[in-house]
N, C-alpha and C positions, 0 to 999 in steps of 0.2 A: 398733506400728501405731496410728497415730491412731484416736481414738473417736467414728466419725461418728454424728451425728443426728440426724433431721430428724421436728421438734417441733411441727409443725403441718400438719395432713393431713385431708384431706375423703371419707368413703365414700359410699355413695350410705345412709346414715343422715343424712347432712346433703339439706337441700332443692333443694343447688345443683350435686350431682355424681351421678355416675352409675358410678363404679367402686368397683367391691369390693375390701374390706378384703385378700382372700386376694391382690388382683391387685396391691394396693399393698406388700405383704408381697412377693412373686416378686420386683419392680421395686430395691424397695429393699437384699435380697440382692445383688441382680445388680451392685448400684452399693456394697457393700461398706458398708455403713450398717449400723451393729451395734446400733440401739434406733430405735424408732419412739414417735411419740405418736399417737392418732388424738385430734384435737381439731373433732367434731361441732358441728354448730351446735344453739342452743339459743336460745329465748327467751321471755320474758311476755308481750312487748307484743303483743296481739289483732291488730293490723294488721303484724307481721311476718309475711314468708314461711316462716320454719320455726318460727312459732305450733305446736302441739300434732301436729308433723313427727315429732317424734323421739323414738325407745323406748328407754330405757337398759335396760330389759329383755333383748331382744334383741337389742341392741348387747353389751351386758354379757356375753352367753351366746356371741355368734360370738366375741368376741376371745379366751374363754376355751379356745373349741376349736381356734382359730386358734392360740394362743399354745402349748397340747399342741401340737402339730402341727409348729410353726416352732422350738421352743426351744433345738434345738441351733444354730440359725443366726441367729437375731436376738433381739431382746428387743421384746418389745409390751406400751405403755404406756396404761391408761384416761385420757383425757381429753376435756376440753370448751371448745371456743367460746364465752365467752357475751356476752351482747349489753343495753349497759346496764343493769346490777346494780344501779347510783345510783337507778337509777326502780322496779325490781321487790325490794329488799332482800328482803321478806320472803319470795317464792317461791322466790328463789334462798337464803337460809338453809335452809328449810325441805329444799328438793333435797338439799344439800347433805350436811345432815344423813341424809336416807333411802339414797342413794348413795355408794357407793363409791368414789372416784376417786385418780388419782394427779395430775393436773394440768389447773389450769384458765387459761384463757388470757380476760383480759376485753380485752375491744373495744367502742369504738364505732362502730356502723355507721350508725345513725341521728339525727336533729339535730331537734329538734320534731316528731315521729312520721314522718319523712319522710326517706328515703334521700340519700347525701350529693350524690350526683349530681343529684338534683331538688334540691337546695336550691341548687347553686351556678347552675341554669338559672334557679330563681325568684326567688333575693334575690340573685345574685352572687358570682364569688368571695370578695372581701375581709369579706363578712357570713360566707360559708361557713366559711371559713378562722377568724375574727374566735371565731364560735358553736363550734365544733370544740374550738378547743383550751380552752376556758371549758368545757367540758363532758366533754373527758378531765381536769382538773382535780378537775373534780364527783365523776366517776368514782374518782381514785387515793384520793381524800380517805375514802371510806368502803366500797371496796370490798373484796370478800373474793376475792380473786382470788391464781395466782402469780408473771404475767409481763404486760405491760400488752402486749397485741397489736400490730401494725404501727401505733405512733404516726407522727403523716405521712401516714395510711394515706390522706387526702380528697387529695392531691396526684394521685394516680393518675386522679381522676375530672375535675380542674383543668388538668393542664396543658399538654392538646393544643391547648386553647382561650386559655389564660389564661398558660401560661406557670410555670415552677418557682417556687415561694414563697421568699422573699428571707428567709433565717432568721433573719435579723435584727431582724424586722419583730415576730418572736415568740418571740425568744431570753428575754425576763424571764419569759413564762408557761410553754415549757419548763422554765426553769431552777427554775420552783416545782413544776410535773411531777416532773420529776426527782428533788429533794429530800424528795419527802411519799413516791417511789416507794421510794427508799434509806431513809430513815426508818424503813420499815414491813417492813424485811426481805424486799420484794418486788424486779423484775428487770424486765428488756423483754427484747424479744423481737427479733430480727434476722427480715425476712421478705425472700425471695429473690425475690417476685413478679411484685417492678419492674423485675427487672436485663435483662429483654433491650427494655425501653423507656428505658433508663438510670437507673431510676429506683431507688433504696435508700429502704429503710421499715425503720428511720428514715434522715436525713441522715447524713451522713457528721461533720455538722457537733453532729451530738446526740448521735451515740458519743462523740465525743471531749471533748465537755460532762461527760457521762455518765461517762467515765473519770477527770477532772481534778475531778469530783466525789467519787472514792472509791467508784464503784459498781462492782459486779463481777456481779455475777447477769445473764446471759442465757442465752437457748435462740435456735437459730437451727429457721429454717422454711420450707418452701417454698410454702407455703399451698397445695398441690396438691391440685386436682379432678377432674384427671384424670394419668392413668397417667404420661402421657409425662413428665408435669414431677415427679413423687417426685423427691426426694432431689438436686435441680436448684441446681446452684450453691454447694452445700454447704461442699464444699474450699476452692471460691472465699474462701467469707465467714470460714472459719475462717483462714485466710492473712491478711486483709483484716483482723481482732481482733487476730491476733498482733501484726501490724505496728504499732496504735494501743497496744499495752501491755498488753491485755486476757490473762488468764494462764489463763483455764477457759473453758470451757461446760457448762451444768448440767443436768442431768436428773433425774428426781424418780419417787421414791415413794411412794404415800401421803401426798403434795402434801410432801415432804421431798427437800430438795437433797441433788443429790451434785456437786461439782465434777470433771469430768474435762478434762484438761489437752488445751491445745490445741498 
């Protein structure tokens, strides 16, 4: 039986959901998903909304009871969201070092202290887009992270308005993404978020980059906030890997891969 997983997950320990660990654990049985990650959000920057939100204290404590609880039927995994590492390095060492974890998932969500959707309202897509990827750059280059989050992720906030980004237009700056990502023994991350607006995070066209690079590390995710979407499109995407050549999906302990075969 195939080894589903779904690697990126939001409790109401993150700022932006409202459902409980134990409800995403029920969901994700029921859909045959034999590991979870919970990857909470987190961040330094004073003017983010999950600013000084989140307890790993008490995060730490339900998964553990959670995880007694669930063990013959799933496996639950510590992880973290986090949000611009490039700008906060030394709070995010320092966490890192006091906490525990098995997987941390970095992302960018914010572009000059300011959300990516007000940025493409105030300076435009092509500035948006332009600043975005110069700044997940920023990010691969020095971060401590183990899966680089839904790269592409600003397309979701662009293109009701503006239309899908011509990958071409940023194919040499992914292609340096990419290269600094595999370099450093790190992975991306497949998020299932965009699939019922047709949207993939990432392109279709930067897996297959990503492939013909030599890279093999991902985790797939559904970025779920709530209940209904756990574990959403999961099959889909591992089918979708297979077909491009991709031979694993990864899951981690003690921020330490293990390849399980797709």
């Amino acid at each position: 039986m195939r080894y589903l997983s779904d690697y990126h997950l939001h409790s109401n320990f993150s700022f932006d959901s409202k459902q409980k660990i134990e409800e995403i654990i029920i969901k994700a049985i029921s859909m045959n998903i034999r590991e979870i990650c919970l990857t909470e959000h987190i961040s330094f920057d004073p003017g983010d909304k999950s600013y000084d939100f989140f307890s790993f204290r008490h995060y730490e404590s339900e998964l553990f009871r959670l995880s007694q609880k669930y063990y013959k039927d799933i496996n639950i995994k510590t992880g973290l969201e986090i949000g611009e590492y490039h700008l906060y390095k030394g709070d995010y060492d320092k966490y890192f070092k006091e906490n525990k974890l098995d997987f941390v998932i970095g992302s960018i969500h914010n572009l000059n202290g300011q959300g990516l959707r007000v940025n493409i309202l105030e300076h435009g897509a092509k500035y948006a887009y332009d600043t975005y990827f110069k700044e997940v750059l920023n990010f691969v280059e020095v971060g401590d992270y183990d899966v680089l989050g839904h790269l592409d992720i600003i397309q979701r906030y662009a293109f009701k308005e503006h239309g899908v980004y011509n990958f071409q237009d940023y194919k040499d700056n992914i292609y340096d993404i990419l290269k600094i990502i595999i370099r450093s023994g790190k992975g991306i991350e497949v998020n299932t978020s965009g699939l019922n607006d047709n949207l993939l995070f990432p392109k279709l066209e930067i897996l297959q980059m990503y492939k013909d690079l030599n890279g093999e590390i991902l985790t797939v995710g559904s970025d779920a906030h709530t209940t209904n979407r756990v574990g959403e499109k999961i099959n889909y995407i591992y089918d979708l890997l297979k077909d491009i050549g991709f031979k694993y999906i990864f899951t981690y302990t003690n921020r330490q891969t293990k390849g399980n075969p797709l």
